[in-house]
C-alpha positions as CSV (number, residue, x, y, z in Angstrom):
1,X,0.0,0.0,0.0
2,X,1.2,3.3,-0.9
3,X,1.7,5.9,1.6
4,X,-0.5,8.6,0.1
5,X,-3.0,6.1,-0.6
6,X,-6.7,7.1,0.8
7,X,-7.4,3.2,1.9
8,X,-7.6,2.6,5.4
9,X,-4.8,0.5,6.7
10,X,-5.0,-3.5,7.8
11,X,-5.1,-3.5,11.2
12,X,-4.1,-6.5,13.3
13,X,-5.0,-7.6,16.9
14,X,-3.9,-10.3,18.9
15,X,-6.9,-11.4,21.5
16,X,-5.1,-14.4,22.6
17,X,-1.4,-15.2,23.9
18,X,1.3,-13.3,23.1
19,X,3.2,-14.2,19.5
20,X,6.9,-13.8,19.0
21,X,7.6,-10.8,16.4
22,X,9.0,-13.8,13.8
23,X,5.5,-15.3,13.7
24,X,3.5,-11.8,13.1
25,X,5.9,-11.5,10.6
26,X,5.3,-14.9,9.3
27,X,1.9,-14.3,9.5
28,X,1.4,-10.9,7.9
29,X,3.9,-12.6,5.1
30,X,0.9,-15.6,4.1
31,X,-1.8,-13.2,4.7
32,X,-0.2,-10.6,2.2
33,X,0.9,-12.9,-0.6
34,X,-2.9,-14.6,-0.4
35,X,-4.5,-11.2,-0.6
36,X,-2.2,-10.1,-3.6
37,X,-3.0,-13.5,-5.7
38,X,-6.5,-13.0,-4.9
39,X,-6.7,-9.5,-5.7
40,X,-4.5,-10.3,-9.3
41,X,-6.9,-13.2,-9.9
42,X,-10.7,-11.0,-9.3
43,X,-12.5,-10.2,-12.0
44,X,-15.8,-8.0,-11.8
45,X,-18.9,-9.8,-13.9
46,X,-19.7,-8.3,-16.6
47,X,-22.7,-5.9,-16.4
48,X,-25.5,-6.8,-18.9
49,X,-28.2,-4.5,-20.5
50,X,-31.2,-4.9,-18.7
51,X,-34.6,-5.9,-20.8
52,X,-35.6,-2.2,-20.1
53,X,-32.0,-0.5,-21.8
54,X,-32.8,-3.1,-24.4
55,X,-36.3,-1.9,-25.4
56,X,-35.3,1.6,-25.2
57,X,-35.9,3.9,-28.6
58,X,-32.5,5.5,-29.5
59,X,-32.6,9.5,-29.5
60,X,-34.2,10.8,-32.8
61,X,-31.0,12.5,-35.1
62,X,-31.1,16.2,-35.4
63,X,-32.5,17.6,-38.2
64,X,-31.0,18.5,-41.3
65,X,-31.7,22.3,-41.9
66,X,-30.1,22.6,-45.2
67,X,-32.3,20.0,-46.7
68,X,-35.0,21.4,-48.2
69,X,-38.8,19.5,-47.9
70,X,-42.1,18.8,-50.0
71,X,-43.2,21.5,-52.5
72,X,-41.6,24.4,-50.8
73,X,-38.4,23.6,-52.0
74,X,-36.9,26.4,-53.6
């Protein structure tokens, strides 16, 4: 994590006996290297039109002013 980065930061507790710094590091080690192939691996689903987007008209195109219409062309 970078150290201007707006992501709060992992925070770790111990509730219960009292670890040697060699195994926090050990620990924070597997826990990071998991979390990094996960996060390389993830893929967000891709979003599909809904019936409703599909049934939608498009927008009409402008029209064309400089084209002249019926028997008042000149």
């Amino acid at each position: 994590m970078s150290a201007g980065s707006d992501a709060p930061r992992p925070r770790v507790e111990v509730v219960r006996g009292a670890p040697t710094e060699e195994e926090l590091a050990a620990l924070l080690a597997v826990v990071g290297e998991e979390y990094t192939r996960e996060a390389e691996e993830a893929v967000a689903d891709e979003t599909r039109p809904s019936a409703w987007q599909l049934t939608q008209r498009r927008l009409r195109t402008p029209l064309r002013r400089d084209l002249a219409w019926g028997r008042f062309a000149r």
